[in-house]
C-alpha positions in Angstrom: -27.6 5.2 -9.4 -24.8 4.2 -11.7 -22.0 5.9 -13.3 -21.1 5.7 -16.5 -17.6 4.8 -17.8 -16.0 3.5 -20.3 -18.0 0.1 -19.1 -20.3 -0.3 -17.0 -18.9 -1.1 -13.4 -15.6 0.5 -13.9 -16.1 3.8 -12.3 -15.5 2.8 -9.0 -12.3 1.4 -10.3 -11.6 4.8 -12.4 -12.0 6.4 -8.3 -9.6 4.2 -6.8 -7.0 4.3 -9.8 -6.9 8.1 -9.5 -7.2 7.8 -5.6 -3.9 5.4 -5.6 -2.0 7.7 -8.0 -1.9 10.5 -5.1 1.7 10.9 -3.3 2.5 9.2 -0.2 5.7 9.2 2.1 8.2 7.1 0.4 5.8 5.9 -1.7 4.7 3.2 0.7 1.2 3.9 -0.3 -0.4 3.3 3.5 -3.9 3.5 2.0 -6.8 0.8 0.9 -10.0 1.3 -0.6 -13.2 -0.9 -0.2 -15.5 -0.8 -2.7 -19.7 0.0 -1.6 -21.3 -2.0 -4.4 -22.0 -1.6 -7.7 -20.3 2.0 -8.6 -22.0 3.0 -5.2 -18.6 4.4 -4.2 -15.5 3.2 -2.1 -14.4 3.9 1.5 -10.7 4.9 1.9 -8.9 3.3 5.2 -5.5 4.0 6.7 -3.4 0.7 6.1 -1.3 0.7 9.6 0.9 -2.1 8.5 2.6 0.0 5.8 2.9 3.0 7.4 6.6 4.4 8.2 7.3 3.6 11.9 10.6 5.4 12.1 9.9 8.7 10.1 6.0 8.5 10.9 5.6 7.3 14.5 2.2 8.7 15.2 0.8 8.0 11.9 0.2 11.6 11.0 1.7 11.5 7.3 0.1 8.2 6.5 -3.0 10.5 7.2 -2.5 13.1 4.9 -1.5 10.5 2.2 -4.8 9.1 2.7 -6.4 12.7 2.4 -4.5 13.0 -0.8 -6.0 10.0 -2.2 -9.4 11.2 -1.2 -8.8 14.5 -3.1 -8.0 13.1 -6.3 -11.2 10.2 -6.0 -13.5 13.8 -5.6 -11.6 15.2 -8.4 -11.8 12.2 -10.1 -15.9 12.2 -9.4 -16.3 15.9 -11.2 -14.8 14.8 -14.0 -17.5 12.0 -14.3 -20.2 14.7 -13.8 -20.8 13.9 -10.4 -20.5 15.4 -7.0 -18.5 13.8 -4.4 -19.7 12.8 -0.7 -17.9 12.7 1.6 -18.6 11.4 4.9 -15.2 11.8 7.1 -14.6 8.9 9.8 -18.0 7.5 9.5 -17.2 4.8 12.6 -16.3 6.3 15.6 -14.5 3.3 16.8 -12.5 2.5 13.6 -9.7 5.0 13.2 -8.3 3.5 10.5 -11.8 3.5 8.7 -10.7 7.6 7.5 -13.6 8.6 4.7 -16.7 7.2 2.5 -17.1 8.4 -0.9 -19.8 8.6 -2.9 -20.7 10.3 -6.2 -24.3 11.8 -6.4 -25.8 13.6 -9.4 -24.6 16.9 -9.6 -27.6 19.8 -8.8 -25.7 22.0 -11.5 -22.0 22.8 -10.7 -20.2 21.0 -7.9 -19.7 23.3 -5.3 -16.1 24.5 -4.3 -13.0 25.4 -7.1 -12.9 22.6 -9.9 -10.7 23.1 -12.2 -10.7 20.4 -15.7 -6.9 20.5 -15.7 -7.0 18.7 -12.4 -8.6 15.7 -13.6 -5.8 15.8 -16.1 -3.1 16.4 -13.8 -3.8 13.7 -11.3 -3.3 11.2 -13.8 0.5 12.1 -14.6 1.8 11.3 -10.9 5.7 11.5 -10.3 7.0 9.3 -8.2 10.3 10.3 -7.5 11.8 13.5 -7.0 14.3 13.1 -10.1 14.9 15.8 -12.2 13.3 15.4 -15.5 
């Protein structure tokens, strides 16, 4: 299967962009996605090295930023036409290893809310907490 973009081979990229624009403590981003071949999808991993030690010593926040990430990538997915798989902690021994995601062809509408002005609103991210 391949997704179509605005060119072939970018929608994997168009995942992870919208993935990376989801918020994270500080903005320290503790997150990395790995691509799974040709618009095939991306895995999302925990990245342990930037996480917080002082205000996140067990690592629980850099795991919700991470599950952030992976709910704009599924939004990201319906908005391509697709439905998102997920597959949480697919290896039991790699903790940092947190999701796979893959877009499959949608059997009519993807399951769950979706609302279009999500897609919309992931891609205007504020990263501070300035007022406007």
């Amino acid at each position: 299967m391949s997704l179509a973009h605005e060119q072939h081979g970018r929608a994997t990229l168009h995942l992870a962009h919208a993935a990376s624009l989801a918020p994270s403590p500080h903005n320290s981003q503790p997150r990395f996605f790995v691509e799974e071949g040709h618009d095939q999808g991306f895995e999302i991993h925990a990245d342990r090295g930037r996480r917080l030690a002082l205000t996140d010593p067990g690592g629980r926040e850099t795991v919700i930023a991470c599950g952030a990430a992976l709910f704009n990538a599924r939004i990201a997915v319906r908005n391509l036409g697709f439905r998102p798989a997920v597959d949480p902690l697919p290896e039991t021994g790699n903790p940092a290893y947190l999701a796979r995601l893959r877009p499959v062809p949608a059997d009519g509408p993807a399951p769950g809310p979706h609302d279009p002005g999500l897609g919309h609103a992931t891609t205007h991210a504020r990263r501070d907490a300035a007022p406007q």
